[in-house]
Each structure stands twice: as structure tokens, then as C-alpha cells.
N, C-alpha and C positions, 0 to 999 in steps of 0.2 A: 504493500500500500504506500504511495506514493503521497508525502505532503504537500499535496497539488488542488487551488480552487479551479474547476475550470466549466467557463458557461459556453452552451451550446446554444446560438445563434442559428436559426432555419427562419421562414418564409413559411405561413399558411398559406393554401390553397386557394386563389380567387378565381371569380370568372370574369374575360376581361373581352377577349374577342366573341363574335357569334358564333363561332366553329374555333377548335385548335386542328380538326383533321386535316383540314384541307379538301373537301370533297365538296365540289357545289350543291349535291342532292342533300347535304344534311344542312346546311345554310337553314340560320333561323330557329334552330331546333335548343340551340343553349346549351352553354357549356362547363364547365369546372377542367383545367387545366390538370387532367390524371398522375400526365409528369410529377406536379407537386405534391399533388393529393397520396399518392402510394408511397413516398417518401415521408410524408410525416406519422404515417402508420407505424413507421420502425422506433419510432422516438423513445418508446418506453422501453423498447430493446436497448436502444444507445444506451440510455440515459444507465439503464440498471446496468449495461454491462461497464461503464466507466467510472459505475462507483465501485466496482472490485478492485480498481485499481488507484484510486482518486479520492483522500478523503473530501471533499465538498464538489457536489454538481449540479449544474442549475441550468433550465432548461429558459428557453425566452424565443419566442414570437415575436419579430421583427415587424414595426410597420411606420407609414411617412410620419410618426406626431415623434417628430426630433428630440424635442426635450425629454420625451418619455424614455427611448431609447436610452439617451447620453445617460439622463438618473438610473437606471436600472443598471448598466454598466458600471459604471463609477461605485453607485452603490455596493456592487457584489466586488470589485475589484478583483476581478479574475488572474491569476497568474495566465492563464491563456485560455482563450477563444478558439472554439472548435468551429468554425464557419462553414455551413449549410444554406447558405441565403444564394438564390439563385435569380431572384427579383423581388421587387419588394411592390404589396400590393398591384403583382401583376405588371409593371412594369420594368422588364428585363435592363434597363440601362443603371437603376438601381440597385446592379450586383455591386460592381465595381465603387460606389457612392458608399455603400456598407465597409468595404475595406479599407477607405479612404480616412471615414469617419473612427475604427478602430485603430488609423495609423496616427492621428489628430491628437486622440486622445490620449494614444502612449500604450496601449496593450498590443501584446503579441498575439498573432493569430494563426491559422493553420489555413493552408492554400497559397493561392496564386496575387500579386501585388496587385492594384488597383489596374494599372499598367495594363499586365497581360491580360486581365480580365478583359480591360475595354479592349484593345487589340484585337481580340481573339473571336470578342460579341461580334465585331465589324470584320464578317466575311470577305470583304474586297483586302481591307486595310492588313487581315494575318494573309492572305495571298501573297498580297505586295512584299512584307516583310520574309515568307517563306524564300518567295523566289529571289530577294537579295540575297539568301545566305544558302542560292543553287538547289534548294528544295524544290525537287519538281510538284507542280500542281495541273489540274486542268486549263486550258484557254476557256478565258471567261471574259465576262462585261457585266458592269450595272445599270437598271433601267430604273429611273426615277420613279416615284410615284407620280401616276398621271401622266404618265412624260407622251409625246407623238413621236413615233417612231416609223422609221419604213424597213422593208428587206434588204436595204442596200447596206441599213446598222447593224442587222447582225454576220456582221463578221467571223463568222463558227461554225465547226462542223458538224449539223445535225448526226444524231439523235442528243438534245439538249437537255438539263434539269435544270429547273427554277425553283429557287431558295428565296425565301427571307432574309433580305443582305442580316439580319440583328436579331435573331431567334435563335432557341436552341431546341432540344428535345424533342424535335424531327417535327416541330411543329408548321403546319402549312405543309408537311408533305405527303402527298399522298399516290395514286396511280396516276393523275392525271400532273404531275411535276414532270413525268418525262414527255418528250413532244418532241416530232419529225418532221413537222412542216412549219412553216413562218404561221398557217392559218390558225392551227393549235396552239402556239406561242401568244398568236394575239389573245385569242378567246383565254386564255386562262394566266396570262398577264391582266386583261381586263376584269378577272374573279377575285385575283392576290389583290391586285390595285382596291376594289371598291370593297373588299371584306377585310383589308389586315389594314390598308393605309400607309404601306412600308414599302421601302423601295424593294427591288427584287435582282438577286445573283444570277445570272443565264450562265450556267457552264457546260462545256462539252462533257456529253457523258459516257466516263468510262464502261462500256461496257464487260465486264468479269467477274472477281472474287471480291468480297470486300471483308477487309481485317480491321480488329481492333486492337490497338497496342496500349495496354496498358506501362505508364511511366510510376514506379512507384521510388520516391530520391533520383536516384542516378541510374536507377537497376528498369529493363524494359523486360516486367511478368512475361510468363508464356501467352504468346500470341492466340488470339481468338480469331475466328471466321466464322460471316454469317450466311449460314447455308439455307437456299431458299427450296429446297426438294418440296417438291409438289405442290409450291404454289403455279396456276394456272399459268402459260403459256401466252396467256394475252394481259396479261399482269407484267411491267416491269421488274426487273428483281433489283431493288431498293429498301432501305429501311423507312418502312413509314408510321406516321403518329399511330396509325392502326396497330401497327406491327409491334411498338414498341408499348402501346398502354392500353387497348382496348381487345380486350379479353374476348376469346369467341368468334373473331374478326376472321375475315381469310389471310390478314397477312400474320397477325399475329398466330396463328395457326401453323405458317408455312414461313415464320421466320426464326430459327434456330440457331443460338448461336454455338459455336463445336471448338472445347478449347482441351487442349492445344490442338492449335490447327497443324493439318498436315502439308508441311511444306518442306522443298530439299534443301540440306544442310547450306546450301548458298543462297539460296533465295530467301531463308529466316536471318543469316546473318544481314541480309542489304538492307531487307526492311527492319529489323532492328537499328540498323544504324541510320537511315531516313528514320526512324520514329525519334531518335536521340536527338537527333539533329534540329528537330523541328521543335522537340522539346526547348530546347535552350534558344534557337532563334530566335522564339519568341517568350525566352527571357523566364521559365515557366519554374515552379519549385516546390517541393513536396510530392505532388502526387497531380496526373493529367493524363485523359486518352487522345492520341492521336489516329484518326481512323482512316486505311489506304485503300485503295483502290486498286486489282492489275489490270492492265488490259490484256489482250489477247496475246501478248507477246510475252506476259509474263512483267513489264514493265511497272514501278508502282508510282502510286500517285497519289501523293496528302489531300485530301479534301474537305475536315477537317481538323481542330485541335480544339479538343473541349477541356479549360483551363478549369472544370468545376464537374468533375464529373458525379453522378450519382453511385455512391459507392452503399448501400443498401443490400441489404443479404443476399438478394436474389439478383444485384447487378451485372453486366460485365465484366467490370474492375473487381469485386471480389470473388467472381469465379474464376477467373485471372490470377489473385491472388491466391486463391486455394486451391488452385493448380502449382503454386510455387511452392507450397507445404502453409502457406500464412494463413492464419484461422479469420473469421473476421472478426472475433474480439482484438487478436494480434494487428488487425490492420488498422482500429480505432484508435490503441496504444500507439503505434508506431508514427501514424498522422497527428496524434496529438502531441507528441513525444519533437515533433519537428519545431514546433511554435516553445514548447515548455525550452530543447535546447538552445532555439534563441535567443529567450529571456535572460540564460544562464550565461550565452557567451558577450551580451550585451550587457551584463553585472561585470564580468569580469571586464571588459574593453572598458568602460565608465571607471574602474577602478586603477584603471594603470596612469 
């Protein structure tokens, strides 16, 4: 037992858009963001399993009434902050505003610096920084919201997917993200456009395997693949909000993920060291998945880098981890254990 206070910082679950799937048939129907909602389920798992190791732990709901926050913090004066906040009342640009406000105030926390975070939400902007530092990614473009566009702008080679330039948890995507003609491009740029109000990522879509790499320190876990066996044929094979949260669904039915994937001794090692690589690019620490793409040649390609991943019993990252031998109480320790060694080496630097 560790003489450790430490508060655990998440996001309740709101509903914010009309849809998170992405499918125009469900348009209107209302929603609750499941991403969040299944995550705060685990909390009483967290919470009990980090006081076996933790004498004081204290759980806290994050939301915009500022002063509330700051006193609840202060008050508890945590040695470190376990941070779960992935938006605050629904609004995802308030990930990064949360680590800001705990770097303000002077406590150590657990994840990625305000920085990577925003970096990482702005799909064009971690491209940009990917490919400075020779990390291949897709050819892509972004399209305003609203913006008038003709076929002469998109400069790309169908078959395309369209992203949420600043979403995460596959939200807005669905079967109809991928598109092979300019005409399906418009029609469902004009559904993102007038249902999210966000701008939108157009990139070339790799067509193959898609991996998860979980980054855990320095160390990249045994690699994941998500195998779509018997979803339909006239189904893209993509991860979609379906696949990932909605229980029952055809894609969550037909999206599997198969860890450790099976890949030959050189092609685990490249995409290990592309997932490294992108890891630190973009400036990243503790703990983050980056997710690749091959194409038919075998070639990989970062598409993205989730600087906040969901690490919850039934995640990727901690079946990832528990494919490395790390239990998932061992990997709450070990995350928490990152923020508590910085306080300690930050005493010591202060003292010299």
C-alpha cells in the first residue's frame, strides 16, 4: 500500500449531437455518446481496485462550472491525477483545456500534455506533424464546413473515407464514410456538414488489414488486428461507431479484434517501429494507441494516434496488455505510477 492520494478525473456521458453513428437513416432518433457511457461503468472497478494499492481515492465528474472543479481539486490535493476526461460536457476540444487547467494548478497527472492532446484531436494538424518526422500516412485534404467545392478539388484517389477533422471514438463513422465516386462524396459531405457542423478529413482509403498498436512508456504491447470475417461483402471493412459501441449491430458482430496478430517477424518489427515513431512525433507519454493500416503490398500506414485511449477491461489496450503478461489492475498501477514518478522527480529537481 502505497502513501498515495490520488483522484480520478472522467467525463459523464452527455448527448450532444442527433446521431454519434453516423448513418442518415437513424438521424433524429437521439442519442447518448456509448463511447463515454460504457466507460464510466468501470469506475467502481477503478476506483476499488486502486485503493488496494492507494491509501486515499476519490472519484470526480468533471464539468464546465470552473470554480467547482478548481475547489474540488485543491481541496483533495491529490498527489496525482488519474485522467479519464475525454470531453467535457460533450464537447471534445475540452480534453486538452482539463490538462491545461491541472498543469495551472500545479498537480501531476497521468497521460498525454495538453499539447499532444490538441495535436492529435486535429486530424489534419497530427498528419502534418506525422509526415514531418517521415511517418507515412494517407493522401488526404480538408473540407470546410459548408464549404462549395467541385471534382477538380478533390485531388485523390478514390475509394475515399470521410472523418471528423476533431472527433474521436469512431464517431460519425459509419458504412457510408467510405465513397467511390465524387457523387457519394457530395451527398454524405452534405449529411456530416448539416448533422455534426464540423469540418471533414477526405483521405485515401487504404484498402487491407488494420492494427492496433498499443504504446505502453516506451514499450509497443503485442500488436492487435481487427478482423472483419463475415461481415457482408457490400459492407466496407472499417471500424465503425457501430462496431465499436452498439451491441447487436452487424459491424459490431463482424468486428473482432485478434491479438497478437499474426504477422512475419519483419513486418511486426516495421510496424513496431512506425508505431514508436509516431508515438514521440507527436510528442506523446505514458500510454497511447496508434492504429495502421497495410495496403495490399503489405505497406503500413498511420491513420490514427489516439493520445487518450480507452483503457477499460474489455479495451484494446488492455487486451494488449494482457497479452504482455500485465493484469489490468497492473496496468492502472503502472499509469498511475507514471504521474506519482513525476511528482517525485520534480521534488527532487526543486531540491537541488
Amino acid at each position: 500500500m502505497k502513501e498515495s492520494k490520488i483522484l480520478v478525473c472522467y467525463n459523464a456521458p452527455v448527448s450532444v449531437f442527433s446521431l454519434y453513428n453516423g448513418r442518415p437513416e437513424d438521424k433524429g432518433q437521439g442519442n447518448k455518446d456509448l463511447s463515454e457511457e460504457g466507460f464510466t461503468k468501470e469506475m467502481d472497478y477503478i476506483i476499488s481496485s486502486l485503493k488496494e494499492n492507494y491509501t486515499e481515492v476519490r472519484l470526480f465528474a468533471v464539468d464546465r462550472r470552473v470554480q467547482r472543479v478548481v475547489d474540488e481539486i485543491k481541496s483533495f490535493s491529490p498527489d496525482a491525477i488519474l485522467n479519464f476526461v475525454e470531453s467535457v460536457e460533450g464537447i471534445a476540444h475540452y480534453e486538452y483545456c482539463m490538462t491545461a487547467l491541472y498543469e495551472l494548478l500545479g498537480y501531476h497527472y497521468t497521460g498525454n500534455l495538453p499539447s499532444t492532446l490538441g495535436n492529435c484531436l486535429d486530424k489534419e494538424r497530427a498528419k502534418r506533424i506525422l509526415n514531418s518526422f517521415g511517418v507515412n500516412t494517407p493522401g488526404s485534404l480538408t473540407l470546410d464546413v459548408h464549404k462549395r467545392f467541385s471534382e477538380s478539388d478533390i485531388d485523390l484517389r478514390y475509394p475515399l473515407i470521410m472523418k471528423l477533422l476533431d472527433e474521436d471514438a469512431s464517431i460519425g463513422i459509419s458504412e457510408y464514410s467510405v465513397v467511390n465516386t465524387f457523387k457519394e462524396l457530395k451527398k454524405h459531405y452534405k449529411f456530416l456538414s448539416e448533422t455534426y457542423n464540423k469540418s471533414i478529413l477526405v483521405e485515401e482509403y487504404i484498402d487491407g488489414r488494420e492494427l492496433n498498436c498499443a504504446v505502453l512508456g516506451d514499450i509497443v504491447l503485442p500488436l492487435s488486428e481487427i478482423v472483419f470475417d463475415g461481415l457482408p461483402d457490400d459492407l466496407p471493412k472499417i471500424v465503425t461507431y457501430d462496431g465499436k459501441w452498439i451491441e447487436g449491430s452487424t459491424y459490431y458482430n463482424y468486428t473482432k479484434p485478434k491479438c497478437p496478430a499474426e504477422l512475419t517477424k519483419r513486418l511486426k518489427k516495421k510496424v513496431e517501429d512506425l508505431a514508436l515513431n509516431s508515438f514521440k512525433a507527436l510528442n506523446c507519454r505514458d500510454y497511447a494507441r496508434v492504429d495502421i493500416r497495410l495496403d495490399q503490398k503489405g505497406t503500413p500506414f498511420v491513420i490514427e494516434v489516439n493520445p487518450n485511449p480507452d483503457i477499460s477491461r474489455d479495451s484494446g489496450f488492455s487486451r494488449a496488455a494482457n497479452a504482455a503478461g500485465i493484469s489490468h489492475k497492473e496496468l492502472l498501477f503502472t499509469i498511475t505510477g507514471f504521474a506519482l514518478n513525476r511528482k517525485e522527480n520534480d521534488k527532487k529537481t526543486k531540491a537541488i
